[in-house]
N, C-alpha and C positions, 0 to 999 in steps of 0.2 A: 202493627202490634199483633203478636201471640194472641189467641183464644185461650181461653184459661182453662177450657176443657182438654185441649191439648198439649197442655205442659204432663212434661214426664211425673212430676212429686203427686204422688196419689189425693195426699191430704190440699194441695192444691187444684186438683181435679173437681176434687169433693167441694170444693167453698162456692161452687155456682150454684150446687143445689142447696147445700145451705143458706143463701141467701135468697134461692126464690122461696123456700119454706119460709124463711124470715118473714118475707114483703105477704105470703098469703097469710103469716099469723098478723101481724100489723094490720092485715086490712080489716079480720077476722073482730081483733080487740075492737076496730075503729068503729065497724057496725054494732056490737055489742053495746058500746058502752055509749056511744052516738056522738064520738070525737071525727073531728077533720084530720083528716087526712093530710099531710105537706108530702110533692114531691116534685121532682123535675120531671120538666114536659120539654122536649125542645129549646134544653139547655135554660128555660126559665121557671121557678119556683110557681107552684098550685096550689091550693087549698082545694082537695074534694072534700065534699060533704060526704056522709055516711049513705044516702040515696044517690051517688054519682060511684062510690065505690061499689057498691050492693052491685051497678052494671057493668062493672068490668069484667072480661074475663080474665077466667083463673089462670095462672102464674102456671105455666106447664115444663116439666123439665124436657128438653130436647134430644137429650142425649141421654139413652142408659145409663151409660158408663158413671154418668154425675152422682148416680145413687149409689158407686161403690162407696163400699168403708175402708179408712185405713186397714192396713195391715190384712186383708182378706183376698 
């Protein structure tokens, strides 16, 4: 399978980093507001608590290029 970083459509470039901002706002609201967290771990469903999220590290983009914009 294609890396989604390396497809040609820009706006499909762009949706990896869009999604890691997603996953850092998510984690963000979950510490705030002191909700769990649900996600896949090795293909099976998690619940972090808001003290297991707080140690994760942050969601880093890997690639420049993921911060371009359309059309720029």
């Amino acid at each position: 399978m294609k890396d989604i970083r390396e497809c040609s459509d820009p706006v499909m470039r762009g949706s990896m980093a869009a999604m890691q901002r997603a996953a850092e706002d998510a984690r963000r609201i979950a510490i705030q507001t002191g909700t769990n967290l649900i996600v896949m771990r090795d293909g099976k469903i998690c619940r972090l608590s808001p003290e297991e999220i707080a140690k994760l590290p942050p969601v880093v983009e890997s690639d420049p290029q993921t911060t371009e914009k359309p059309g720029t």
